[in-house]
C-alpha positions as a Markdown table, in Angstrom:
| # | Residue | x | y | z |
|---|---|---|---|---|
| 1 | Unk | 13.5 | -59.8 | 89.6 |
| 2 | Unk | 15.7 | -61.5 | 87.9 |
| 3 | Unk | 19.4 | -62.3 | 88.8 |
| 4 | Unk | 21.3 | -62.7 | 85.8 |
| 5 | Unk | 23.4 | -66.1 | 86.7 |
| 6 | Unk | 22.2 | -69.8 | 85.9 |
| 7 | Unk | 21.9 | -71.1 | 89.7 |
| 8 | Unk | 18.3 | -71.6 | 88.5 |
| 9 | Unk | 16.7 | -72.0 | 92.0 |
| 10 | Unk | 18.3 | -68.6 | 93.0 |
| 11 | Unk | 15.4 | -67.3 | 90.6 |
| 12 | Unk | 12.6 | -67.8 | 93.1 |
| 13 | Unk | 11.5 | -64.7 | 94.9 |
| 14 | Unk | 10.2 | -65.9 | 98.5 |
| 15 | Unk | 12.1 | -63.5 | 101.2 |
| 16 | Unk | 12.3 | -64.4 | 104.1 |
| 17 | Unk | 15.1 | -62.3 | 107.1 |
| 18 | Unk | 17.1 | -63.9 | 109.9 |
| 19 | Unk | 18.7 | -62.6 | 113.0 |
| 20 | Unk | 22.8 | -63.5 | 114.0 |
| 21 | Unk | 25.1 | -62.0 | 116.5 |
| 22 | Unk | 28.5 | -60.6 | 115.4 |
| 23 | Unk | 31.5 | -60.9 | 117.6 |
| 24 | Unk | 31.0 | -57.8 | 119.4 |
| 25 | Unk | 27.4 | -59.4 | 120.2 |
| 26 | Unk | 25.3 | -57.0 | 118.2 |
| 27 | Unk | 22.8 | -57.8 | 116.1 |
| 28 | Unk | 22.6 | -58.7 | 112.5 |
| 29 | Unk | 19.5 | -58.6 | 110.1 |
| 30 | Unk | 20.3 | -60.0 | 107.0 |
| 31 | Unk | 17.7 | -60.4 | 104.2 |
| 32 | Unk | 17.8 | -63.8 | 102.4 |
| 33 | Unk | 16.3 | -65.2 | 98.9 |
| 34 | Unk | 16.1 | -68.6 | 100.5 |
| 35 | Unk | 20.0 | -69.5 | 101.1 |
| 36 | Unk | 21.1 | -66.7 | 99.9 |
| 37 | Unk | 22.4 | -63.6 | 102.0 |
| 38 | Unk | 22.4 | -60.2 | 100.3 |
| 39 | Unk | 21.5 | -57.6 | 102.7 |
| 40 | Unk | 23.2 | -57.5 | 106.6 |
| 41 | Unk | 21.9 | -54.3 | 108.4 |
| 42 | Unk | 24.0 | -53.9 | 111.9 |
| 43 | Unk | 21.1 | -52.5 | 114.3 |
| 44 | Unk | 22.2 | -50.1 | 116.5 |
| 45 | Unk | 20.9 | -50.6 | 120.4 |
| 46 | Unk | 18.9 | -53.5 | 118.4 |
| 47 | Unk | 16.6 | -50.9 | 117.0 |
| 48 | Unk | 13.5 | -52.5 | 115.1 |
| 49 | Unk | 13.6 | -51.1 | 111.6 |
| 50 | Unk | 9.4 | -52.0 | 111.1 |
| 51 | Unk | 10.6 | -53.2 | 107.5 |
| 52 | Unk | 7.5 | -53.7 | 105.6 |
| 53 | Unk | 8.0 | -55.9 | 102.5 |
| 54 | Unk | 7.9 | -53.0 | 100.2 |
| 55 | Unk | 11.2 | -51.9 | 102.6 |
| 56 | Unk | 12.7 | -55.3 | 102.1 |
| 57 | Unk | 12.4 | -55.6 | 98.5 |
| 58 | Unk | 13.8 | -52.1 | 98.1 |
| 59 | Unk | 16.9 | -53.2 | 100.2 |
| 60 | Unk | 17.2 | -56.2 | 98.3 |
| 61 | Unk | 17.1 | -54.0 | 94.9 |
| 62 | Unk | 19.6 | -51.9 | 96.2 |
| 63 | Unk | 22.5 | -54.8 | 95.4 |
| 64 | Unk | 21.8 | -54.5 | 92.4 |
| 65 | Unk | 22.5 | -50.7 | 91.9 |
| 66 | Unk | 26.2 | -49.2 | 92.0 |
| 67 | Unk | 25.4 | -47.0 | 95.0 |
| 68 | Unk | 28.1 | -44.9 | 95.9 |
| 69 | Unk | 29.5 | -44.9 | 100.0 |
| 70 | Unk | 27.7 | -42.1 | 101.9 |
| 71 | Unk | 24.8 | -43.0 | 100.2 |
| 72 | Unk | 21.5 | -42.2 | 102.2 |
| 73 | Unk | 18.6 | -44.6 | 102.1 |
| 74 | Unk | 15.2 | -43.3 | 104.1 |
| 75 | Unk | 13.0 | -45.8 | 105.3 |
| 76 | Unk | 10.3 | -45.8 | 107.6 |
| 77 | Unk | 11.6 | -46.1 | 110.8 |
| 78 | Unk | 15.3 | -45.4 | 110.1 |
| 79 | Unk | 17.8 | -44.0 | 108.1 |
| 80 | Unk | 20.8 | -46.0 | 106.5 |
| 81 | Unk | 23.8 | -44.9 | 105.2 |
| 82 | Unk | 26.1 | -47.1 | 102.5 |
| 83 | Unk | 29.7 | -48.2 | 104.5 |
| 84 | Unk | 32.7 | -47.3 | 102.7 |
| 85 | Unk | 33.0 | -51.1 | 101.4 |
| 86 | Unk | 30.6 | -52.3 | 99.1 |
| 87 | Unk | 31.6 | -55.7 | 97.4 |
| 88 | Unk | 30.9 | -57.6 | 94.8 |
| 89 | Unk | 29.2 | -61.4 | 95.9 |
| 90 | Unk | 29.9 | -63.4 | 92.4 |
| 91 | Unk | 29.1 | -67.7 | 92.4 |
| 92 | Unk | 30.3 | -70.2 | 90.1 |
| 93 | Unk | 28.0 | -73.6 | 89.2 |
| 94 | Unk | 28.1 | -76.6 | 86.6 |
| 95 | Unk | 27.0 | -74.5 | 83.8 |
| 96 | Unk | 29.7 | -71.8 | 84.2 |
| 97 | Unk | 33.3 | -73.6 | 86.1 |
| 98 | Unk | 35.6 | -73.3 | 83.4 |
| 99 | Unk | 37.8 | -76.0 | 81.9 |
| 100 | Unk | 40.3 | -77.5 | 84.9 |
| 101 | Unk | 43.7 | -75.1 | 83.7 |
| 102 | Unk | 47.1 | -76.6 | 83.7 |
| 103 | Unk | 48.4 | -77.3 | 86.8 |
| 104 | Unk | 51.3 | -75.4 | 88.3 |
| 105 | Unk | 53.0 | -76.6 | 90.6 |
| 106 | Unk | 51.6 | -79.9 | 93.2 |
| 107 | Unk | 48.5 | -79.5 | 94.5 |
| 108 | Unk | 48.1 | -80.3 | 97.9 |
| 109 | Unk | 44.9 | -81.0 | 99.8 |
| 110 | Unk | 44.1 | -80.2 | 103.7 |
| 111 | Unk | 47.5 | -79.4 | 104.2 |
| 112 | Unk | 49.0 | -79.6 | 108.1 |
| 113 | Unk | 49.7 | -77.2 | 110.1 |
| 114 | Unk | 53.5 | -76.9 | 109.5 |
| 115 | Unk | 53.0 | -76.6 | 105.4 |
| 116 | Unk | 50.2 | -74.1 | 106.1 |
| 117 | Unk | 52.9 | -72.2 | 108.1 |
| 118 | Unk | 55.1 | -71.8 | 105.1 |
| 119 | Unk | 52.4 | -69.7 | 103.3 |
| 120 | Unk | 51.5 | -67.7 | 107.0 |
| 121 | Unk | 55.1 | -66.2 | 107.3 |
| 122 | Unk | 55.2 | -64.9 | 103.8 |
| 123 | Unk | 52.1 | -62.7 | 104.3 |
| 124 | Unk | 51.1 | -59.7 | 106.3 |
| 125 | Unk | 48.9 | -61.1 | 109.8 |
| 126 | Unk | 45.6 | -59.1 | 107.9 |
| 127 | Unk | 45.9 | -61.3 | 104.6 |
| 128 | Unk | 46.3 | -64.5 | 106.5 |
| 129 | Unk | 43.2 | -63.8 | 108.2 |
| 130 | Unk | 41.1 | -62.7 | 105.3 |
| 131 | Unk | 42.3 | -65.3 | 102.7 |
| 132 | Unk | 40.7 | -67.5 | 105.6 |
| 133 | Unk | 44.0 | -69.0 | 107.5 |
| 134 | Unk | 42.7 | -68.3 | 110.7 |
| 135 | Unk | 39.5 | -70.3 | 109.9 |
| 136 | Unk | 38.0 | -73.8 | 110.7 |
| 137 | Unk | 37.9 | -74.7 | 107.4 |
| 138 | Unk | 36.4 | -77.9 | 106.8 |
| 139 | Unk | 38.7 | -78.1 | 103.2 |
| 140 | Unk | 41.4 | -76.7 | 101.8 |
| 141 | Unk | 43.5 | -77.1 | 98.4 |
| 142 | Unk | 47.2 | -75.4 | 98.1 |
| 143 | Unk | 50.0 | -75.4 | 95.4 |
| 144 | Unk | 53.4 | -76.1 | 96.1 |
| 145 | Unk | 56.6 | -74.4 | 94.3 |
| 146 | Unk | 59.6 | -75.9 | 94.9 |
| 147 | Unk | 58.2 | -78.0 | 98.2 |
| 148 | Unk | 57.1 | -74.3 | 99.3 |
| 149 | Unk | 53.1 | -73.8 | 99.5 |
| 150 | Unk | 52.5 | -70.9 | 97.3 |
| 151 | Unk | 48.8 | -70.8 | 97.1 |
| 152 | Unk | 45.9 | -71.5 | 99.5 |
| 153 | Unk | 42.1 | -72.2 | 98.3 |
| 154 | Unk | 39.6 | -72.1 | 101.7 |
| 155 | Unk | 36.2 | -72.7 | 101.9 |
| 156 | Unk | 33.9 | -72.0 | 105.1 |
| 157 | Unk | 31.4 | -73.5 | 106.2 |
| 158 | Unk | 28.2 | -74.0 | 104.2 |
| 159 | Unk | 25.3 | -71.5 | 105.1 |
| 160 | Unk | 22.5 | -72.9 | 103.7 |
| 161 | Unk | 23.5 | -73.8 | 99.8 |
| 162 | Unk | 26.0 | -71.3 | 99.9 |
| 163 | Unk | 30.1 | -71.9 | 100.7 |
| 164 | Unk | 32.3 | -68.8 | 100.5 |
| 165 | Unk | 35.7 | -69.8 | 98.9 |
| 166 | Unk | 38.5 | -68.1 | 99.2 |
| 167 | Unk | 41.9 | -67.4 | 97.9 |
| 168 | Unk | 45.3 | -66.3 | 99.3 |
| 169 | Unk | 48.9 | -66.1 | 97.3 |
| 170 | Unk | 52.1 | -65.3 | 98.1 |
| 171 | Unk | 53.6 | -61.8 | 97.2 |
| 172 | Unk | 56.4 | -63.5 | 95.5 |
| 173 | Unk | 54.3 | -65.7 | 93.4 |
| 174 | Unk | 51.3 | -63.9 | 92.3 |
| 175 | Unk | 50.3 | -63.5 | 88.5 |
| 176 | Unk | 51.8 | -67.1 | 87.7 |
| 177 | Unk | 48.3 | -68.9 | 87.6 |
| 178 | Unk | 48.7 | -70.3 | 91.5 |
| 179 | Unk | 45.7 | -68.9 | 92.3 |
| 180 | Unk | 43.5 | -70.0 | 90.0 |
| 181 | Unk | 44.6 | -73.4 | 90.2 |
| 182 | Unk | 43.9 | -73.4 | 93.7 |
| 183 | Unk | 40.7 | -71.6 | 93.6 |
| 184 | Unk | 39.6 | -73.8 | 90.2 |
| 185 | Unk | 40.1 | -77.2 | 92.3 |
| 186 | Unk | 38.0 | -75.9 | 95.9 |
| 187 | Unk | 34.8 | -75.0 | 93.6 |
| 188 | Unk | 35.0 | -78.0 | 91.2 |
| 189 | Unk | 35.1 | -79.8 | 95.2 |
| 190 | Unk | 32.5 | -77.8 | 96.8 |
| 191 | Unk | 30.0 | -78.3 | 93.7 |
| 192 | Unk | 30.8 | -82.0 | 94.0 |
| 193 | Unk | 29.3 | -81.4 | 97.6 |
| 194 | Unk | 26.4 | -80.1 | 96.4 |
| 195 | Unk | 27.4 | -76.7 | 97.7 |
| 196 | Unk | 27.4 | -73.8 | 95.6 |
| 197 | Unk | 30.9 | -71.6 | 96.0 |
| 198 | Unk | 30.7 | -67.8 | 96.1 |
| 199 | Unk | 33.7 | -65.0 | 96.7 |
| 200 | Unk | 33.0 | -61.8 | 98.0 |
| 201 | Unk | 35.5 | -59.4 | 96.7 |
| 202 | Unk | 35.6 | -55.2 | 97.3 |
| 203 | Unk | 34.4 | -53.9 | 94.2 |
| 204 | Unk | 37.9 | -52.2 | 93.2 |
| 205 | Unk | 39.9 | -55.2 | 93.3 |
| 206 | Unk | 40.3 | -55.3 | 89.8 |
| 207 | Unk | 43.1 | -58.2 | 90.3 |
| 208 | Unk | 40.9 | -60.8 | 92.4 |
| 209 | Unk | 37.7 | -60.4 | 90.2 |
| 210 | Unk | 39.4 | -61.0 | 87.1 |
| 211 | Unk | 40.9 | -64.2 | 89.1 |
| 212 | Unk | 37.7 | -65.5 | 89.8 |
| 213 | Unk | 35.8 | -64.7 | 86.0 |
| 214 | Unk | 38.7 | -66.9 | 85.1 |
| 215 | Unk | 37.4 | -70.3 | 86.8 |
| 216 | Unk | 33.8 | -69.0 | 86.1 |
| 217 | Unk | 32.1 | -67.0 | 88.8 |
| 218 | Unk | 29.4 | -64.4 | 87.8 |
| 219 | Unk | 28.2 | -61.8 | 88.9 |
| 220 | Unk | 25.0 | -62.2 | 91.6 |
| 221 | Unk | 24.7 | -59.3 | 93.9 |
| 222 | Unk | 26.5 | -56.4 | 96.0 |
| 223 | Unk | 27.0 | -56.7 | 99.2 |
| 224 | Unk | 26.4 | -53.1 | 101.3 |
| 225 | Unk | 27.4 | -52.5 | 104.9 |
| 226 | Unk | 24.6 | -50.3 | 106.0 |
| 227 | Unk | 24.6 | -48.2 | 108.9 |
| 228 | Unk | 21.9 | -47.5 | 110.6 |
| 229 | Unk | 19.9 | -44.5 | 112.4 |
| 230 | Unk | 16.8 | -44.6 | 113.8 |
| 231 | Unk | 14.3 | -41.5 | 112.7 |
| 232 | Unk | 13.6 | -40.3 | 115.9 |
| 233 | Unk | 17.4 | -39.2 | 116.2 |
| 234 | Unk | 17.5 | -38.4 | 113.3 |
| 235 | Unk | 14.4 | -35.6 | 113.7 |
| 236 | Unk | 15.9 | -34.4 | 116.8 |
| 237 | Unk | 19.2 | -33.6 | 115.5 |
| 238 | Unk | 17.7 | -32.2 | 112.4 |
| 239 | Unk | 15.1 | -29.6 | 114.8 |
Protein backbone atom coordinates (compact mmCIF):
# COMPACT_ATOMS: atom_id res chain seq x y z
CA UNK A 1 0.00 0.00 0.00
CA UNK A 2 1.61 2.72 -0.75
CA UNK A 3 1.91 6.03 1.27
CA UNK A 4 2.46 8.76 -0.96
CA UNK A 5 5.48 10.77 0.98
CA UNK A 6 9.30 10.12 0.36
CA UNK A 7 10.20 8.80 3.99
CA UNK A 8 11.30 5.73 1.90
CA UNK A 9 11.47 3.17 4.89
CA UNK A 10 7.82 4.17 5.75
CA UNK A 11 7.13 2.08 2.51
CA UNK A 12 7.57 -1.29 4.20
CA UNK A 13 4.47 -3.12 5.18
CA UNK A 14 5.35 -5.34 8.32
CA UNK A 15 2.52 -4.49 11.16
CA UNK A 16 3.11 -5.12 14.04
CA UNK A 17 0.38 -3.49 17.43
CA UNK A 18 1.46 -2.31 20.80
CA UNK A 19 -0.38 -1.75 24.02
CA UNK A 20 -0.09 1.90 26.25
CA UNK A 21 -2.08 3.27 29.13
CA UNK A 22 -3.65 6.71 28.87
CA UNK A 23 -3.98 8.92 31.80
CA UNK A 24 -7.19 7.75 32.96
CA UNK A 25 -5.32 4.20 32.93
CA UNK A 26 -7.20 2.60 30.05
CA UNK A 27 -5.88 0.86 27.52
CA UNK A 28 -4.61 1.85 24.16
CA UNK A 29 -4.09 -0.41 21.03
CA UNK A 30 -2.43 1.35 18.50
CA UNK A 31 -1.44 -0.29 15.18
CA UNK A 32 2.02 0.64 13.91
CA UNK A 33 4.03 0.35 10.36
CA UNK A 34 7.21 -0.16 12.28
CA UNK A 35 7.64 3.46 14.13
CA UNK A 36 4.80 4.74 12.87
CA UNK A 37 1.42 5.06 14.77
CA UNK A 38 -1.72 5.31 12.68
CA UNK A 39 -4.48 3.62 14.36
CA UNK A 40 -5.19 4.08 18.55
CA UNK A 41 -8.39 2.06 19.52
CA UNK A 42 -9.46 2.99 23.32
CA UNK A 43 -10.73 -0.61 24.57
CA UNK A 44 -13.52 -0.38 26.69
CA UNK A 45 -13.31 -2.68 30.08
CA UNK A 46 -10.02 -3.82 28.04
CA UNK A 47 -12.13 -5.74 25.68
CA UNK A 48 -10.00 -8.07 23.24
CA UNK A 49 -11.02 -6.98 19.74
CA UNK A 50 -9.69 -10.80 18.15
CA UNK A 51 -8.19 -8.52 15.22
CA UNK A 52 -7.13 -10.89 12.62
CA UNK A 53 -4.70 -9.29 10.11
CA UNK A 54 -7.29 -8.94 7.48
CA UNK A 55 -8.96 -6.58 10.56
CA UNK A 56 -5.75 -4.76 10.97
CA UNK A 57 -5.05 -3.97 7.55
CA UNK A 58 -8.54 -2.77 7.13
CA UNK A 59 -8.08 -0.40 10.11
CA UNK A 60 -4.90 0.74 8.82
CA UNK A 61 -6.67 1.51 5.24
CA UNK A 62 -9.19 3.33 6.88
CA UNK A 63 -6.52 6.50 7.37
CA UNK A 64 -6.46 6.66 4.30
CA UNK A 65 -10.26 7.29 3.47
CA UNK A 66 -12.09 10.65 4.40
CA UNK A 67 -14.53 8.86 6.77
CA UNK A 68 -16.96 11.01 8.09
CA UNK A 69 -17.65 11.15 12.38
CA UNK A 70 -20.41 8.58 13.30
CA UNK A 71 -19.03 6.47 10.97
CA UNK A 72 -19.60 2.61 11.82
CA UNK A 73 -16.92 0.04 11.26
CA UNK A 74 -18.11 -3.82 11.93
CA UNK A 75 -15.50 -6.15 12.87
CA UNK A 76 -15.53 -9.35 14.21
CA UNK A 77 -15.69 -9.05 17.73
CA UNK A 78 -16.73 -5.37 17.99
CA UNK A 79 -18.11 -2.45 16.59
CA UNK A 80 -16.30 1.00 16.22
CA UNK A 81 -17.54 4.16 15.68
CA UNK A 82 -15.35 7.29 14.02
CA UNK A 83 -14.91 10.20 17.09
CA UNK A 84 -15.84 13.55 16.13
CA UNK A 85 -12.06 14.50 15.50
CA UNK A 86 -10.31 12.92 12.88
CA UNK A 87 -6.88 14.60 11.99
CA UNK A 88 -4.60 14.93 9.57
CA UNK A 89 -0.78 13.21 10.71
CA UNK A 90 1.47 15.02 7.79
CA UNK A 91 5.82 14.62 8.17
CA UNK A 92 8.41 16.64 6.68
CA UNK A 93 12.14 14.90 5.61
CA UNK A 94 15.31 16.00 3.59
CA UNK A 95 13.66 15.60 0.30
CA UNK A 96 10.66 17.89 1.14
CA UNK A 97 11.87 20.92 4.18
CA UNK A 98 11.61 23.88 2.29
CA UNK A 99 14.22 26.64 1.79
CA UNK A 100 15.08 28.21 5.57
CA UNK A 101 12.51 31.62 5.14
CA UNK A 102 13.56 34.98 6.27
CA UNK A 103 13.83 35.33 9.67
CA UNK A 104 11.51 37.52 11.63
CA UNK A 105 12.18 38.53 14.51
CA UNK A 106 15.39 36.64 16.95
CA UNK A 107 15.13 33.28 17.26
CA UNK A 108 15.60 32.00 20.56
CA UNK A 109 16.41 28.40 21.50
CA UNK A 110 15.27 26.45 24.90
CA UNK A 111 14.09 29.50 26.20
CA UNK A 112 13.70 29.77 30.36
CA UNK A 113 11.00 29.70 32.08
CA UNK A 114 10.33 33.47 32.60
CA UNK A 115 10.55 34.15 28.54
CA UNK A 116 8.30 31.10 28.09
CA UNK A 117 5.97 32.93 30.50
CA UNK A 118 5.67 35.87 28.17
CA UNK A 119 4.08 33.68 25.41
CA UNK A 120 1.80 31.67 28.38
CA UNK A 121 -0.17 34.83 29.47
CA UNK A 122 -1.02 35.94 26.03
CA UNK A 123 -2.89 32.66 25.30
CA UNK A 124 -6.05 30.85 26.52
CA UNK A 125 -4.73 27.83 29.37
CA UNK A 126 -6.19 25.14 26.41
CA UNK A 127 -3.73 26.54 23.64
CA UNK A 128 -0.74 26.55 26.00
CA UNK A 129 -1.30 23.12 26.60
CA UNK A 130 -1.87 21.81 23.16
CA UNK A 131 0.91 23.94 21.32
CA UNK A 132 2.88 21.79 23.95
CA UNK A 133 3.82 24.41 26.89
CA UNK A 134 2.95 22.18 29.46
CA UNK A 135 5.34 19.51 28.08
CA UNK A 136 8.86 18.12 28.93
CA UNK A 137 10.12 19.02 25.86
CA UNK A 138 13.51 18.06 25.34
CA UNK A 139 13.85 21.29 22.62
CA UNK A 140 12.35 24.20 21.83
CA UNK A 141 12.82 27.24 19.29
CA UNK A 142 10.83 30.69 19.79
CA UNK A 143 10.85 34.13 17.98
CA UNK A 144 11.08 37.21 19.78
CA UNK A 145 9.23 40.72 18.70
CA UNK A 146 10.32 43.48 20.31
CA UNK A 147 12.17 41.34 23.36
CA UNK A 148 8.54 39.69 23.58
CA UNK A 149 8.41 35.76 22.51
CA UNK A 150 5.84 35.67 19.94
CA UNK A 151 6.21 32.20 18.69
CA UNK A 152 6.98 28.75 20.16
CA UNK A 153 8.22 25.54 18.07
CA UNK A 154 7.96 22.17 20.55
CA UNK A 155 8.89 18.91 19.86
CA UNK A 156 8.07 15.72 22.22
CA UNK A 157 9.73 13.16 22.74
CA UNK A 158 10.78 10.70 19.93
CA UNK A 159 8.53 7.50 19.67
CA UNK A 160 10.41 5.35 17.75
CA UNK A 161 11.59 7.48 14.47
CA UNK A 162 8.87 9.71 14.88
CA UNK A 163 8.95 13.38 16.90
CA UNK A 164 5.60 15.38 16.88
CA UNK A 165 6.45 19.08 16.52
CA UNK A 166 4.38 21.60 17.39
CA UNK A 167 3.55 25.15 16.99
CA UNK A 168 1.88 27.85 19.16
CA UNK A 169 1.50 31.92 18.20
CA UNK A 170 0.32 34.70 19.78
CA UNK A 171 -3.24 36.06 18.83
CA UNK A 172 -1.60 39.38 18.29
CA UNK A 173 1.01 38.20 15.96
CA UNK A 174 -0.39 35.50 13.84
CA UNK A 175 -0.24 35.63 9.91
CA UNK A 176 3.28 37.53 10.11
CA UNK A 177 5.41 34.40 9.23
CA UNK A 178 6.31 33.70 13.20
CA UNK A 179 5.18 30.55 12.93
CA UNK A 180 6.78 29.16 10.33
CA UNK A 181 9.97 30.39 11.21
CA UNK A 182 9.69 28.68 14.41
CA UNK A 183 8.26 25.57 13.11
CA UNK A 184 10.97 25.70 9.90
CA UNK A 185 14.02 25.76 12.55
CA UNK A 186 12.58 22.65 15.12
CA UNK A 187 12.23 20.20 11.95
CA UNK A 188 15.50 21.32 10.10
CA UNK A 189 16.81 20.37 14.17
CA UNK A 190 14.93 17.22 14.70
CA UNK A 191 16.00 15.82 11.16
CA UNK A 192 19.55 16.75 12.09
CA UNK A 193 18.79 14.20 15.03
CA UNK A 194 17.93 11.71 12.90
CA UNK A 195 14.34 12.07 13.92
CA UNK A 196 11.65 12.43 11.57
CA UNK A 197 9.10 15.51 12.63
CA UNK A 198 5.30 15.06 12.21
CA UNK A 199 2.18 17.48 13.20
CA UNK A 200 -1.07 16.19 13.81
CA UNK A 201 -3.54 18.88 12.94
CA UNK A 202 -7.79 18.40 12.95
CA UNK A 203 -8.61 18.10 9.47
CA UNK A 204 -10.54 21.65 9.28
CA UNK A 205 -7.86 23.68 10.36
CA UNK A 206 -7.35 25.21 7.16
CA UNK A 207 -4.82 27.88 8.83
CA UNK A 208 -2.30 25.34 10.57
CA UNK A 209 -2.12 22.90 7.54
CA UNK A 210 -1.32 25.52 5.19
CA UNK A 211 1.41 26.51 7.91
CA UNK A 212 2.97 23.38 7.81
CA UNK A 213 2.86 22.69 3.62
CA UNK A 214 4.75 25.81 3.88
CA UNK A 215 8.11 24.33 5.54
CA UNK A 216 7.24 21.03 3.66
CA UNK A 217 5.20 18.48 5.49
CA UNK A 218 3.00 16.01 3.43
CA UNK A 219 0.41 14.37 3.78
CA UNK A 220 0.87 10.56 5.53
CA UNK A 221 -2.20 9.39 7.18
CA UNK A 222 -5.46 10.25 9.28
CA UNK A 223 -5.56 9.82 12.57
CA UNK A 224 -9.32 8.35 13.86
CA UNK A 225 -10.40 8.24 17.43
CA UNK A 226 -12.43 5.00 17.44
CA UNK A 227 -14.78 4.06 19.92
CA UNK A 228 -15.36 0.91 20.60
CA UNK A 229 -18.33 -1.72 21.38
CA UNK A 230 -18.04 -5.11 21.81
CA UNK A 231 -20.77 -7.33 19.59
CA UNK A 232 -22.21 -9.09 22.30
CA UNK A 233 -23.69 -5.62 23.56
CA UNK A 234 -24.22 -4.69 20.72
CA UNK A 235 -26.70 -7.99 19.84
CA UNK A 236 -28.37 -7.53 22.96
CA UNK A 237 -29.33 -4.12 22.54
CA UNK A 238 -30.29 -4.73 19.06
CA UNK A 239 -32.80 -8.06 20.26
Amino acid sequence: MPLGCPVGFLERHRVATVERLCGDQRVVRTFVRHAVGLVSVPCEEDVDLGLDPADVQDLITLTRLELLPGSVIALRSARLTVGEDPAAVELVDEGTLSPPPKVAGMLVYDPRRAVLDMLRHDVSPREWDEGGGNSDSPHRVGALQGGVLVALATVDAPQGKLARVRVLVSPRHRRAGYGRVVLHALARHVLSQGFIPFVRLTVGDLAARALASTVGFVSFARALTLHVTRVDVVASAER
